[in-house]
C-alpha positions in Angstrom: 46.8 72.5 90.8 48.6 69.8 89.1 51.8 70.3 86.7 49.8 69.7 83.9 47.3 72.3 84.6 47.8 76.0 83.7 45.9 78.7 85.1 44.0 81.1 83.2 42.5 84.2 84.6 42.0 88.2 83.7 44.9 88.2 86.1 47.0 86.3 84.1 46.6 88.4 81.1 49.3 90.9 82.8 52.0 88.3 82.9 54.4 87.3 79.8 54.0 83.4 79.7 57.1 81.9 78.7 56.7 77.9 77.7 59.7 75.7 77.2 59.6 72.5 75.9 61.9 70.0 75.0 63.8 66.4 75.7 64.5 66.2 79.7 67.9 67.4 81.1 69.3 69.1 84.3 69.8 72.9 83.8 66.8 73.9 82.3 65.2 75.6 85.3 68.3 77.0 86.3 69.3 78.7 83.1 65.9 79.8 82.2 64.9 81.4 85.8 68.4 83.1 86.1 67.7 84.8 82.7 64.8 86.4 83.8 66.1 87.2 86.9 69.0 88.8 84.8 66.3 90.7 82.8 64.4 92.2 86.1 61.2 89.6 85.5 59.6 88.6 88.7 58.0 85.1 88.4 55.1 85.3 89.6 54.3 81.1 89.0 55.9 77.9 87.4 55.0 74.7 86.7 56.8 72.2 85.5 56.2 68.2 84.3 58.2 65.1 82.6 56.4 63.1 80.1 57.5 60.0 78.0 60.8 61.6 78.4 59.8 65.2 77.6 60.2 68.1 79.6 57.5 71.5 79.8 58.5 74.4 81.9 55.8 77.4 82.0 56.2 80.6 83.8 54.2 83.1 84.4 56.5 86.5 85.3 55.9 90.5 85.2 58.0 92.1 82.5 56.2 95.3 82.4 54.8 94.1 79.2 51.1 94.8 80.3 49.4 97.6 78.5 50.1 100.9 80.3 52.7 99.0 82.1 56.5 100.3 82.3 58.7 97.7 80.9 61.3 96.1 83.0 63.5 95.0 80.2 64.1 95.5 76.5 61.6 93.5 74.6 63.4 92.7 71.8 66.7 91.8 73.7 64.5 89.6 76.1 63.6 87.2 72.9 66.4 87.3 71.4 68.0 85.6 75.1 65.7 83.5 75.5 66.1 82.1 72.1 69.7 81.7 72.6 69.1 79.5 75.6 66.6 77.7 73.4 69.1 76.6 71.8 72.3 76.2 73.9 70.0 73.7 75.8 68.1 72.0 72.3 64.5 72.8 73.7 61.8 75.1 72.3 61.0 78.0 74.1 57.7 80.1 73.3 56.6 84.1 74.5 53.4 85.2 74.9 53.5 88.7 75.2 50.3 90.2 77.3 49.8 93.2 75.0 50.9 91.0 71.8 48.1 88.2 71.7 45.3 88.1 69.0 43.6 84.7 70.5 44.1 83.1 66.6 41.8 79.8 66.8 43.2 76.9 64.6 40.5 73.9 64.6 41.5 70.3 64.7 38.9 67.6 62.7 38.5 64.4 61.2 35.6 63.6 59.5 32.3 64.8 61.6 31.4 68.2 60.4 28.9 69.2 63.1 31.5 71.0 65.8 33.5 72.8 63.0 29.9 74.0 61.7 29.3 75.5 64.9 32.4 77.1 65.6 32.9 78.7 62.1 29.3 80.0 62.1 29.4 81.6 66.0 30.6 84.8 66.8 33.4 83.6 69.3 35.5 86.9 69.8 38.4 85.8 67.9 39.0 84.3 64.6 39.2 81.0 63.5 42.4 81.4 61.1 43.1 77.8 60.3 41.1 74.2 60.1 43.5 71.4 60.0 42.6 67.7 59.4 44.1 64.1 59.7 42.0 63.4 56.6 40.6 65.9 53.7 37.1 65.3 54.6 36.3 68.9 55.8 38.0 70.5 53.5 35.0 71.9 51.9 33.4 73.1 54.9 36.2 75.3 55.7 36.1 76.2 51.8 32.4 77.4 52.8 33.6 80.1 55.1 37.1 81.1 53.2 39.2 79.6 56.2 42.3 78.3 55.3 42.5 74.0 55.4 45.5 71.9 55.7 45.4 68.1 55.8 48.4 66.4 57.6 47.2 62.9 57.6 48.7 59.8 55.4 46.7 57.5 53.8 45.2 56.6 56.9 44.5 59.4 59.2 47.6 59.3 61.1 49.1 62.9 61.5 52.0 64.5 61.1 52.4 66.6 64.1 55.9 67.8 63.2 54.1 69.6 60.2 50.8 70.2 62.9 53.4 72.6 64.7 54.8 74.1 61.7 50.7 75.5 60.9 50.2 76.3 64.6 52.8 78.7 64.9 52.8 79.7 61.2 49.1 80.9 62.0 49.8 83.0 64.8 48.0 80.1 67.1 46.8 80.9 70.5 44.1 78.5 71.4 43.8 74.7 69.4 40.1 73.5 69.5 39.5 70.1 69.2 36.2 69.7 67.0 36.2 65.8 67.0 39.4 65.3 66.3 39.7 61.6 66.6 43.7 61.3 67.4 45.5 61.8 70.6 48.1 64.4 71.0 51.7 63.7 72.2 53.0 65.4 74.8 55.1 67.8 72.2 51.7 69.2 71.0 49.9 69.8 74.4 52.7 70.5 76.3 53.5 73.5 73.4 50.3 74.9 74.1 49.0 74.0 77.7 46.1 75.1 78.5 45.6 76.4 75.6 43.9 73.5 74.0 39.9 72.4 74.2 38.4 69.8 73.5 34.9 68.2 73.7 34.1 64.5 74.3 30.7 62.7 74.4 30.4 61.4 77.5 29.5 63.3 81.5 33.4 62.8 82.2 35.0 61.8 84.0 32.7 58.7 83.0 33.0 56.8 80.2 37.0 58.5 78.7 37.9 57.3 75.8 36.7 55.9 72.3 33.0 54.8 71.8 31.7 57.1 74.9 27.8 56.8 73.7 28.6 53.2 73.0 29.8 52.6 76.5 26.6 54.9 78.3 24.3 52.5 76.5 26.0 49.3 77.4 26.5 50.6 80.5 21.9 51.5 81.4 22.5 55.4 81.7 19.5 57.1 82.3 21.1 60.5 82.0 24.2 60.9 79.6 25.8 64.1 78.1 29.0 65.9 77.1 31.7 67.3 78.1 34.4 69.9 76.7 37.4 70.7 78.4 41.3 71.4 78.7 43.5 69.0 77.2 46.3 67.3 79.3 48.4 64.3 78.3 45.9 62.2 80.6 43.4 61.2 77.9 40.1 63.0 78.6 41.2 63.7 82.6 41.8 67.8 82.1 39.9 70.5 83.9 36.1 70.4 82.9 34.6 73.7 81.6 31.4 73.3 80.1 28.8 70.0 80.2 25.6 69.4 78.6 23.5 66.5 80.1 20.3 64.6 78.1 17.7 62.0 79.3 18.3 58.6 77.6 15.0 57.0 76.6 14.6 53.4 77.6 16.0 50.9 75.1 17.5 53.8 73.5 19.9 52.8 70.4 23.8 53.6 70.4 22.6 55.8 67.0 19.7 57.5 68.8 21.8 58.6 71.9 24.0 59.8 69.4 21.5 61.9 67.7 21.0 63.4 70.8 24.4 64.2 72.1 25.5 65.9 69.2 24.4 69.0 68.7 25.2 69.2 72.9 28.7 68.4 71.9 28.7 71.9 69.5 27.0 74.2 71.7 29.4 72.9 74.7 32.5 72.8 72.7 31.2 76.6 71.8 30.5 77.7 75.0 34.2 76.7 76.3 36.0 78.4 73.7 34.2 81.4 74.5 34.7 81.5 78.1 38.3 80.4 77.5 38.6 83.5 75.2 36.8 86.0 77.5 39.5 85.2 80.0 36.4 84.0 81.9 38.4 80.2 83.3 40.5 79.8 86.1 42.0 75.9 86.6 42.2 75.2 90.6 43.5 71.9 91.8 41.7 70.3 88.8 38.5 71.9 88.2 38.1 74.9 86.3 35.9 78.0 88.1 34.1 80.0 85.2 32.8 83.0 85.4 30.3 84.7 83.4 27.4 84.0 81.3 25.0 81.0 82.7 25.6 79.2 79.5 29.3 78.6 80.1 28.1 75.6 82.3 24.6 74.8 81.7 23.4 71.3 81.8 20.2 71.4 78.7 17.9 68.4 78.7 15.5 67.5 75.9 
C-alpha cells in the first residue's frame, strides 16, 4: 500500500485515527508516537508522505475507544495533548474517535447538477450536511433539498480552500464527495482527509486522467468507454478505484453523444462508492480497493 493510501475496513472502525498534517520538519513522528505511547495507545499502522513541501502523518492505534471497549487513557486529556503538540510543532492534528463518527457528507460542485442530484435524492446511510461550490451555480439545487450551500469561489471559480477547511470541519465532515467538482485539491485538503475523499471521473481510469476524458475516448476510437469513481490522492485521478460503469460507444459517435451516455453512469457510480465507502465495505491494498458487498458496488452496466 502506498503512503498515500489509507486503509478502510470494519476493522478499522475500532482504531482512533489520528491525522497530522502540516509544513515538513524533523520531530514530528517522534513526538507524536511517544505521546501515544505515553497514553497506553498501541499503533496498530502509520503511514506517512511529503508533498510540495507538506507533511501527512496517519495512525491508526487502539485507545480503548471502541464501543464496549475499556479505555486505555483519558479521552479528554488525550486531545487536549495532542493538541498541544499540534501546536508546539505548527501542524494540524485531527481525531477520529471510533464510537464518535457520524459519517457527515459535505459535496464538492461546480456547475453540472446531475451527481449532486443523485446523491441528495439516494438514501446513502449518512447525511449529506453541506454542498459547497467554486461557483453559485447549484445553489438552488441544494435549496431544493434544505441542505446548507456555501460558495468559495472568486469571480472565476478558483477556491478558497482556507475557507473550504473552515466548512469541513465546521460541518462535522467525515467523508468529502466530489460531484464534478472541476478543481484539483492541494495536498492540505486531501492529505486532511485521506481516504476520506471520492470522487468520480468520466473515463475507465486509469485511461484517459485528466480534463476532457469523453473528449480524449473519442479522439482516441474507443469502442467501450465508461466511468470511474474513486479515492482521491494528490496523483490526479491515480487513487484506488471503487466502483466503474462501462458503455458501448456507437461508431462515429459525437464528443456530446458519448457524453449523454456516461452521465448518468457517472451518478449511479459516484453513488455506489459513497455507499460502500460508508458501509465500511472498502479495503485499499497496494493500490486497488477490495469491496465487499452488494454486486452494485462494482458493476460494469452497458446500454
Amino acid at each position: 500500500m502506498s503512503s498515500e493510501q489509507h486503509s478502510r475496513s470494519v476493522a478499522e472502525n475500532d482504531y482512533t485515527e489520528v491525522t497530522v498534517v502540516g509544513a515538513d520538519r524533523t520531530g514530528i513522528v517522534a513526538a507524536v508516537t511517544g505521546l501515544l505511547f505515553e497514553h497506553g495507545a498501541n499503533i496498530e499502522d502509520v503511514e506517512q508522505t511529503v508533498r510540495d513541501g507538506v507533511f501527512r502523518m496517519t495512525l491508526l492505534a487502539d485507545c480503548g475507544f471502541a464501543d464496549g471497549a475499556d479505555p486505555v487513557t483519558d479521552r479528554a486529556a488525550f486531545q487536549a495533548a495532542l493538541d498541544d503538540t499540534g501546536d508546539e510543532l505548527g501542524v494540524d492534528v485531527r481525531v477520529r474517535f471510533p464510537d464518535e463518527r457520524d459519517d457527515g457528507i459535505a459535496v464538492l460542485v461546480t456547475k453540472e447538477d446531475h451527481c449532486l442530484r443523485a446523491l441528495l435524492e439516494a438514501d446513502l446511510g449518512a447525511p449529506v450536511n453541506v454542498v459547497i461550490g467554486n461557483h453559485d451555480t447549484l445553489e438552488a439545487v441544494a435549496d431544493e433539498h434544505d441542505v446548507p450551500f456555501h460558495d468559495i469561489g472568486d469571480d472565476t471559480g478558483t477556491p478558497d480552500e482556507e475557507r473550504l477547511l473552515e466548512l469541513l470541519a465546521a460541518y462535522d465532515t467525515d467523508l468529502v464527495v466530489l460531484a464534478r467538482y472541476m478543481r484539483i485539491l492541494s495536498p492540505d485538503v486531501v492529505f486532511r482527509y485521506a481516504g476520506h475523499i471520492v470522487n468520480v471521473h468520466p473515463s475507465l481510469l486509469p485511461a484517459f486522467p485528466g480534463a476532457q476524458a469523453y473528449r480524449q475516448a473519442v479522439e482516441a476510437g474507443v469502442r467501450v468507454a465508461g466511468v470511474t469513481a474513486h479515492y482521491v490522492t494528490t496523483d490526479l485521478d491515480q487513487g484506488p478505484i471503487l466502483t466503474q460503469r462501462a458503455f458501448t460507444v456507437p461508431p462515429n459517435a459525437s464528443v456530446a453523444a458519448v457524453k449523454d451516455r456516461g452521465q448518468p453512469l457517472e451518478a449511479d457510480a459516484l453513488v455506489a462508492a459513497v455507499r460502500a465507502h460508508l458501509a465500511g465495505d472498502t479495503t485499499v491494498r497496494r493500490g486497488a480497493v477490495a469491496v465487499d458487498g452488494p454486486h452494485e458496488y462494482g458493476a460494469l452496466a452497458d446500454d
